[in-house]
Backbone as CSV, one residue per row, in Angstrom:
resi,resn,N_x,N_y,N_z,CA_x,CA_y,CA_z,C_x,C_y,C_z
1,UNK,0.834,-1.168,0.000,0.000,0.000,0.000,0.887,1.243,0.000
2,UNK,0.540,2.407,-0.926,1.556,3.271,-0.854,1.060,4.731,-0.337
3,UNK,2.116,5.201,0.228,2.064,6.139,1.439,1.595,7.364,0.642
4,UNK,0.607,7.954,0.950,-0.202,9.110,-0.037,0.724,10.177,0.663
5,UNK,1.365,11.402,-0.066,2.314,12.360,0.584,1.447,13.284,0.267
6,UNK,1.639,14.691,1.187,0.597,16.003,1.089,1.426,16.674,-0.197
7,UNK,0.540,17.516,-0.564,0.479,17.713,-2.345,1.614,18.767,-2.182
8,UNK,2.107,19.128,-0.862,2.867,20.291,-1.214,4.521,20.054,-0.663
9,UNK,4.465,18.535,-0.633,5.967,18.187,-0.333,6.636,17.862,-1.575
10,UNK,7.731,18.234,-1.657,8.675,17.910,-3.422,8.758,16.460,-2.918
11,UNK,8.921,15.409,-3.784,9.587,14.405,-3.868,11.448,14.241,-3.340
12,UNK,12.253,13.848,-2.931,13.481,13.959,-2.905,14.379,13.815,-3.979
13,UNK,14.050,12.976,-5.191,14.737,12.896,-6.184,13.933,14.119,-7.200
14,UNK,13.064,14.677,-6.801,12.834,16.475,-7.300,13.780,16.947,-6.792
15,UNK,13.907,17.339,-5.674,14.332,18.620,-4.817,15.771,18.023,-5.650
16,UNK,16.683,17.141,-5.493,17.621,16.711,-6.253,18.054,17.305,-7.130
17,UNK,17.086,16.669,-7.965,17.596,17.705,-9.668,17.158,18.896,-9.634
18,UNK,16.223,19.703,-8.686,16.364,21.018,-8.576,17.430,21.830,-8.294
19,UNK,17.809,21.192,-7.287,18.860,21.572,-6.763,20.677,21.321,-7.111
20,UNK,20.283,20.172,-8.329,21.185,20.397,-8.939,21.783,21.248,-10.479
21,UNK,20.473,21.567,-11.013,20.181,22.490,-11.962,20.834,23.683,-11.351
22,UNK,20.004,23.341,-10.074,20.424,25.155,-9.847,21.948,25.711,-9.371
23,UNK,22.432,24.731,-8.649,23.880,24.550,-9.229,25.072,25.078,-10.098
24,UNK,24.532,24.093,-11.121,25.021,24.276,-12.478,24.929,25.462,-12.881
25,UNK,23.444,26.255,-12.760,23.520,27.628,-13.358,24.123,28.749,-12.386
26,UNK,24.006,28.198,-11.130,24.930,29.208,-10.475,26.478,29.230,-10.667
27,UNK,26.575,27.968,-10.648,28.182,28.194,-11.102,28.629,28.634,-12.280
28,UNK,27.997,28.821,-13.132,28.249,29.792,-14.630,28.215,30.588,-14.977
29,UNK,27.817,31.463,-13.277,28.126,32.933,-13.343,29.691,33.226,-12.527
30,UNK,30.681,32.236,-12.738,31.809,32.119,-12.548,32.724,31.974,-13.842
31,UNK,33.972,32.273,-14.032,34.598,31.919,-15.157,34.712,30.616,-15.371
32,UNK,35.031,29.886,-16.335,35.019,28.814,-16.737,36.076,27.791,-16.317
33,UNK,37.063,28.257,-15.644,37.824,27.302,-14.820,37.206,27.561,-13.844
34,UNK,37.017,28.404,-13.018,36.735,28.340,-11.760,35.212,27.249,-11.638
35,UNK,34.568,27.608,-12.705,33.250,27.005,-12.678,33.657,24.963,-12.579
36,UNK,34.621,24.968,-13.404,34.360,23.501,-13.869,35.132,23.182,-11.675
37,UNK,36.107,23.793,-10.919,36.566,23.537,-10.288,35.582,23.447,-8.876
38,UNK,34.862,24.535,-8.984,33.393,24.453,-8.197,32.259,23.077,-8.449
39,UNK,32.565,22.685,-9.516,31.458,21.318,-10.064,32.161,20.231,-9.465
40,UNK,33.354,19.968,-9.389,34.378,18.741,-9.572,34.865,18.489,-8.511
41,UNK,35.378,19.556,-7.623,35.950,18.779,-5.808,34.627,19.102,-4.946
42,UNK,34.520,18.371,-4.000,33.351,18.099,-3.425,34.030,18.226,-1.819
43,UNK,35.184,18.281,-1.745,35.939,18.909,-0.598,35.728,20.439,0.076
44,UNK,35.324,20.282,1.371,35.191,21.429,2.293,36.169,22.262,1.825
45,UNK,37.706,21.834,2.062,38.570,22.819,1.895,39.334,23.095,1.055
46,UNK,39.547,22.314,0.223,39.649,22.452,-1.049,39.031,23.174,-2.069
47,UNK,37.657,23.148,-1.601,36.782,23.667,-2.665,35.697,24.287,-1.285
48,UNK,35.879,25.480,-0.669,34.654,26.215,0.213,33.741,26.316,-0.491
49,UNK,33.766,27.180,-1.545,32.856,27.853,-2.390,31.744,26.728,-2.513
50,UNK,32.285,25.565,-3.567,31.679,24.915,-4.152,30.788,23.557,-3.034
51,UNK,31.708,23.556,-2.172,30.792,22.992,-0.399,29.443,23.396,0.017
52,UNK,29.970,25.205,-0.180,28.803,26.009,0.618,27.764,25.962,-0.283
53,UNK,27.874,26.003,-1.475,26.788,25.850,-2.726,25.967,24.651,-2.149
54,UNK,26.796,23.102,-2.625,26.403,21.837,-2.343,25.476,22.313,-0.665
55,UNK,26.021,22.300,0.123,25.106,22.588,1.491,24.094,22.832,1.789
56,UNK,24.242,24.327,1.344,23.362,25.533,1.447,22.107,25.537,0.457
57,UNK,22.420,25.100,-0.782,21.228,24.947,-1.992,19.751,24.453,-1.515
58,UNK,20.095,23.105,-1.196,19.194,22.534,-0.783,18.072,23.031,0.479
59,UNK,18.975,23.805,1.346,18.282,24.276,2.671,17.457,25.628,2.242
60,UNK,17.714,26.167,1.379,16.925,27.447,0.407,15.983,26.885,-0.467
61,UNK,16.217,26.003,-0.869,15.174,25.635,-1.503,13.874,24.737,-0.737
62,UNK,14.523,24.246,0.197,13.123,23.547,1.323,12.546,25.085,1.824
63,UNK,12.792,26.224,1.953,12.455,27.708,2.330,11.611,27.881,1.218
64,UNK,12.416,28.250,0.064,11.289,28.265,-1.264,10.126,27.734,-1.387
65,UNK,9.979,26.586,-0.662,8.771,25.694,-1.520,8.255,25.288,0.139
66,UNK,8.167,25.980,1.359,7.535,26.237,2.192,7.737,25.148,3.404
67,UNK,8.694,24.316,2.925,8.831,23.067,3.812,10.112,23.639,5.236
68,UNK,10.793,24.746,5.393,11.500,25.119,6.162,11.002,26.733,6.360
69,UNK,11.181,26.897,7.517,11.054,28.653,8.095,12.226,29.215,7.217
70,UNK,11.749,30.381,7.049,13.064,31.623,6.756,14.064,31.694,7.222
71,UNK,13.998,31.435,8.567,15.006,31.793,9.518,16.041,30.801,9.412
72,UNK,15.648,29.553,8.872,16.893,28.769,8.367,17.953,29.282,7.729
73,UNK,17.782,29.679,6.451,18.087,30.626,5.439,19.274,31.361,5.997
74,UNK,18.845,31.935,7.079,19.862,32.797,7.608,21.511,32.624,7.469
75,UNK,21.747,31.507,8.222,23.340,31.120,8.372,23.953,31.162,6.971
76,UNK,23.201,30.388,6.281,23.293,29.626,4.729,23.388,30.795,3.961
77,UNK,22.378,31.719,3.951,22.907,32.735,3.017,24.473,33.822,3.535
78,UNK,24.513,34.060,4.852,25.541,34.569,5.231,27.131,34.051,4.968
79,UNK,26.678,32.502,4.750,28.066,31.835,4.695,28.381,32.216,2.855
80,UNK,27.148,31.822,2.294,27.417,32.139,0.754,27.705,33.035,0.256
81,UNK,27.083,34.635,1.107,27.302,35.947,0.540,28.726,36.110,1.103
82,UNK,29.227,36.080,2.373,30.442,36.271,2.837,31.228,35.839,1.746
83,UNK,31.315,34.673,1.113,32.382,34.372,0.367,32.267,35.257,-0.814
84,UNK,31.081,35.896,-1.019,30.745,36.790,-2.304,31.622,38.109,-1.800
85,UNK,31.006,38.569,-1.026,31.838,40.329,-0.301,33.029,39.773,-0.765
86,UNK,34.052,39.061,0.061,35.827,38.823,-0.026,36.286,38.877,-1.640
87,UNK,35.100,38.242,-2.724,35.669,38.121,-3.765,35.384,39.773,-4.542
88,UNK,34.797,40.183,-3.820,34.308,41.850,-4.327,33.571,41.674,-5.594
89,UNK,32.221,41.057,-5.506,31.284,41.060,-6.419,30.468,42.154,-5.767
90,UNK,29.879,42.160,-6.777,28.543,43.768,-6.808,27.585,42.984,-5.936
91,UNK,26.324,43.553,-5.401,25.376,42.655,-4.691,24.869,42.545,-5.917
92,UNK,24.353,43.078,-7.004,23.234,42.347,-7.782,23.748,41.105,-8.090
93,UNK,25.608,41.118,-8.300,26.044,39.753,-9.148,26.098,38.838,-7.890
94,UNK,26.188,38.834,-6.688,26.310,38.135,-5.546,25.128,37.522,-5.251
95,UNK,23.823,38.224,-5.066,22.359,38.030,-4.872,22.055,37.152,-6.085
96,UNK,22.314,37.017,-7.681,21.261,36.559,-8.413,21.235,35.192,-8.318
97,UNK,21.836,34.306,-7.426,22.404,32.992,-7.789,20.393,32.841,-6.881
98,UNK,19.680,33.372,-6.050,18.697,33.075,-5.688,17.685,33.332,-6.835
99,UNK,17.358,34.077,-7.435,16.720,34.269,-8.686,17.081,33.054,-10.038
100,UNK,17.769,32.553,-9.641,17.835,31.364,-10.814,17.276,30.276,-10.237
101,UNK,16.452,30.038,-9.212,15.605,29.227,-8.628,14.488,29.683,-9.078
102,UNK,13.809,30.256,-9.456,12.381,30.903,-10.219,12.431,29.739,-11.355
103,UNK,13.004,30.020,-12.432,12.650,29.386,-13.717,12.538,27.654,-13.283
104,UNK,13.494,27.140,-12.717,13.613,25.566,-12.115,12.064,25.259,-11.544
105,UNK,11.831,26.283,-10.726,10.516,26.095,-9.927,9.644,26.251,-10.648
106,UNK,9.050,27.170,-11.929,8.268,27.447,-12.792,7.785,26.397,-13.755
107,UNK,8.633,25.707,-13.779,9.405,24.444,-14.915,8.414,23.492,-14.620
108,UNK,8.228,23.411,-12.744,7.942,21.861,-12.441,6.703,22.198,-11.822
109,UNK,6.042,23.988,-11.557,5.175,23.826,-10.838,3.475,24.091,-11.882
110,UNK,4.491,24.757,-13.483,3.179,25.285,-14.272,2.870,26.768,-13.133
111,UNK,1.314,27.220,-13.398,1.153,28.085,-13.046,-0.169,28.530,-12.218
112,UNK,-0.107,28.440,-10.929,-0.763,27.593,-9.812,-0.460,28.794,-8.947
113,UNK,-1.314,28.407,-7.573,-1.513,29.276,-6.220,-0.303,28.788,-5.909
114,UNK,0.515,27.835,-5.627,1.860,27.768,-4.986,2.959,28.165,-5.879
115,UNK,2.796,28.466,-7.314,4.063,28.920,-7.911,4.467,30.462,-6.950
116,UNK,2.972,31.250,-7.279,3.044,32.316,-6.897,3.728,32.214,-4.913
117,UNK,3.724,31.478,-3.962,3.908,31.536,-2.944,5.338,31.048,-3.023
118,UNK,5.544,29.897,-4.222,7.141,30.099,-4.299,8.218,31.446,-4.902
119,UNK,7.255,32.230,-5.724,8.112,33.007,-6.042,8.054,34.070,-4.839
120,UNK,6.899,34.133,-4.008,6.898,34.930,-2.749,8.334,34.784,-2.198
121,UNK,8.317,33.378,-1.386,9.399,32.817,-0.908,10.415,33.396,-1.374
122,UNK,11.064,32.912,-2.606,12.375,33.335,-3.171,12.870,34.996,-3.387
123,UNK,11.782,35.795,-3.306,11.592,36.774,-3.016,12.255,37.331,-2.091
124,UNK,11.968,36.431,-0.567,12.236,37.069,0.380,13.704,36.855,0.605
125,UNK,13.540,35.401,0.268,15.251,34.710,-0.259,16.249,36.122,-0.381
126,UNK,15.766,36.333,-1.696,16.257,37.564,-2.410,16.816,38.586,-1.294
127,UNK,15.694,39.356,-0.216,15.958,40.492,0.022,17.043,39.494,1.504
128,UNK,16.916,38.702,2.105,17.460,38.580,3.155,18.671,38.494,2.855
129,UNK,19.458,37.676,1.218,20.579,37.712,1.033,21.483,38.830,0.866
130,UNK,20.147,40.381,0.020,21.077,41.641,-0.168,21.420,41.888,1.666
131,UNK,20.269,41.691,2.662,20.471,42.745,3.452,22.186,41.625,4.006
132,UNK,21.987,40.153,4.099,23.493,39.259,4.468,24.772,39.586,3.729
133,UNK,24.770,40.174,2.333,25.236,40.464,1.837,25.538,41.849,2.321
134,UNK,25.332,42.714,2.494,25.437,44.102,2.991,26.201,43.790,4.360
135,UNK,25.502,43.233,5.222,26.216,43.107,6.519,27.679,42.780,6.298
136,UNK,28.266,41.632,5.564,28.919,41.287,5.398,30.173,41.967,4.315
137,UNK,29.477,42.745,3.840,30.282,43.963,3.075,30.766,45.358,4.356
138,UNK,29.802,45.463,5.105,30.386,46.392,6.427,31.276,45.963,7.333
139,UNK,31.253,44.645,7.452,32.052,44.008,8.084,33.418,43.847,7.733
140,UNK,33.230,43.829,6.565,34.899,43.349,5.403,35.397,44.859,5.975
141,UNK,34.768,46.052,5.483,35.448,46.992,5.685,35.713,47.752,6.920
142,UNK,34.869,47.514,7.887,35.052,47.458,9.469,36.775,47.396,9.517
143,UNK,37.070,45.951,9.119,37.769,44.911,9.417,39.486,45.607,8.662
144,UNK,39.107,46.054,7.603,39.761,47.017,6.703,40.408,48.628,7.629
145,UNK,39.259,49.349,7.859,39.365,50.333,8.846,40.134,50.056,9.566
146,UNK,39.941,49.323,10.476,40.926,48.544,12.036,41.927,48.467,11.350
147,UNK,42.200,47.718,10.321,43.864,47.341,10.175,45.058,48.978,9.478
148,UNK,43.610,49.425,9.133,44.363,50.526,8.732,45.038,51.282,9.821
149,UNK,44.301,51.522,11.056,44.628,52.370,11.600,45.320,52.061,12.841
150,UNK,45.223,50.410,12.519,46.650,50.067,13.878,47.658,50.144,13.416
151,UNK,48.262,49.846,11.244,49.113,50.072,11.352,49.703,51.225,11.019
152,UNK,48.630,52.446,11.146,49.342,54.052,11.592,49.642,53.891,13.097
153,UNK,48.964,53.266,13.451,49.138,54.059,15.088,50.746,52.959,15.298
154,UNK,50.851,52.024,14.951,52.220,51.248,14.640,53.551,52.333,14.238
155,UNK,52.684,52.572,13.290,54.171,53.430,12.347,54.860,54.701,13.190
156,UNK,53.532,55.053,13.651,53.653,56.295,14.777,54.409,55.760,15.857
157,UNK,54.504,55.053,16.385,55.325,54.487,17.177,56.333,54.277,16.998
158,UNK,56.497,53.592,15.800,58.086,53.206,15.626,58.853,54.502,14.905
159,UNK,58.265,55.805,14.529,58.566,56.828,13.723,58.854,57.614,15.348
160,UNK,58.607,57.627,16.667,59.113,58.136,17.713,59.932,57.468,18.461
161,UNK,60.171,56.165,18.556,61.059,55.584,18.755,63.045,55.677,18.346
């Protein structure tokens, strides 16, 4: 007898190839070595970037499609945008890797009361990553500031010495 699932859970071998589509197109807003090197090691440290993708994808997309709170989202986008700030991307080019979850979702849902609540979702996706993204751009330069000015107050020292 087979287990009837509520109409608004993805399948796992969905969320899968959703999530691996989406992937793929995120990583191709990388150059083309870097991209194939993000696809290919599957190593934490070897490959952060391409970890935090693998990780993080999936936990945004259970947000998208209503099966996780927002507040998940949180860590996951901070860890992804952080690595965006360090590489000094723009926020629009940092943020769009969430907007390429629309068309994937559009693909499989047609055009229905839950497309529209997924594109809600990804939406919000959207704004929580500019504002993680932002934080994390004040922070870089926080961090910038400080070093600047210990090593004046350094130089000053050793210039009276």
């Amino acid at each position: 007898m087979a287990v009837s699932r509520p109409k608004d859970i993805v399948p796992v071998e969905d969320k899968r190839a959703i999530c691996s589509a989406w992937l793929e197109r995120t990583v191709q807003m990388y150059p083309e070595p870097t991209a194939q090197v993000l696809l290919g090691r599957e190593d934490r440290f070897l490959n952060p970037v391409g970890y935090a993708l693998r990780e993080g994808l999936p936990v945004l997309l259970d947000v998208a499609l209503g099966e996780a709170e927002c507040d998940t989202a949180r860590q996951v986008l901070d860890d992804l945008l952080s690595i965006r700030a360090v590489q000094e991307s723009s926020a629009s080019q940092a943020v769009s890797f969430v907007f390429l979850l629309k068309p994937l979702l559009q693909e499989r849902s047609g055009c229905n009361e839950r497309r529209i609540d997924h594109e809600n979702k990804i939406d919000q996706l959207a704004l929580m990553a500019f504002d993680a993204f932002t934080q994390c751009r004040e922070r870089l330069l926080t961090l910038r500031v400080n070093e600047a000015r210990r090593r004046r107050f350094l130089l000053e020292r050793m210039s009276k010495s």
